[in-house]
C-alpha positions as CSV (number, residue, x, y, z in Angstrom):
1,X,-11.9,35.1,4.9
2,X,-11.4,34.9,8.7
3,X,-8.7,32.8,9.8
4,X,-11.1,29.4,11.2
5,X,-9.4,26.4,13.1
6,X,-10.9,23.2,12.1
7,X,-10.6,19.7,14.0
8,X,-9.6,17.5,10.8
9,X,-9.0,13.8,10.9
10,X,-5.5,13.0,9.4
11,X,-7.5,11.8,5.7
12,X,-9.2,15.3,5.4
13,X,-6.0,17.1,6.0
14,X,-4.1,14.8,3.3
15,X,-6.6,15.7,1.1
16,X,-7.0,18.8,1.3
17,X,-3.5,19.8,1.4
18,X,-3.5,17.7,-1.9
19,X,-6.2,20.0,-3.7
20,X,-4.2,22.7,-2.4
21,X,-1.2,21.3,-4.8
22,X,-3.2,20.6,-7.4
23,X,-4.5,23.8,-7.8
24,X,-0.9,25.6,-7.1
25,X,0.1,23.3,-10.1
26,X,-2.8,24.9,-12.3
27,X,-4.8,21.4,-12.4
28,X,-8.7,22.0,-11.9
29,X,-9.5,19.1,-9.2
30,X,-13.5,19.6,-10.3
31,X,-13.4,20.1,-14.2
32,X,-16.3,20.6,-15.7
33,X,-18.5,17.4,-17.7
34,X,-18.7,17.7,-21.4
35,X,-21.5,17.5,-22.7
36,X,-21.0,14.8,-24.9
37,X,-19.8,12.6,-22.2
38,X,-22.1,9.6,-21.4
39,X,-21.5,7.4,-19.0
40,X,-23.2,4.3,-21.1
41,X,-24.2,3.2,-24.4
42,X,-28.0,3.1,-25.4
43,X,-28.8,-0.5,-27.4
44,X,-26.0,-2.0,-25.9
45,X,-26.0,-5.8,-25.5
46,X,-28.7,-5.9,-22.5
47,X,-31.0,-3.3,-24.4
């Protein structure tokens, strides 16, 4: 991957000098979704 200098605000670099720990630290930043996740509850009190 060729060696390209960005202009990055000061928030970008903190971030991604953050994923780059993350991911030193064996922590997936981006895991997957289960499947059986859900994000709400069908016949709940509104319906």
């Amino acid at each position: 991957m060729p060696d390209i200098e960005l202009d990055l605000n000061d928030q970008q670099l903190v971030r991604r000098n953050k994923l780059a720990d993350l991911r030193a630290a064996g922590i997936d930043p981006y895991p997957q979704r289960l499947a059986s996740a859900r994000t709400h509850i069908r016949g709940g009190p509104t319906g």
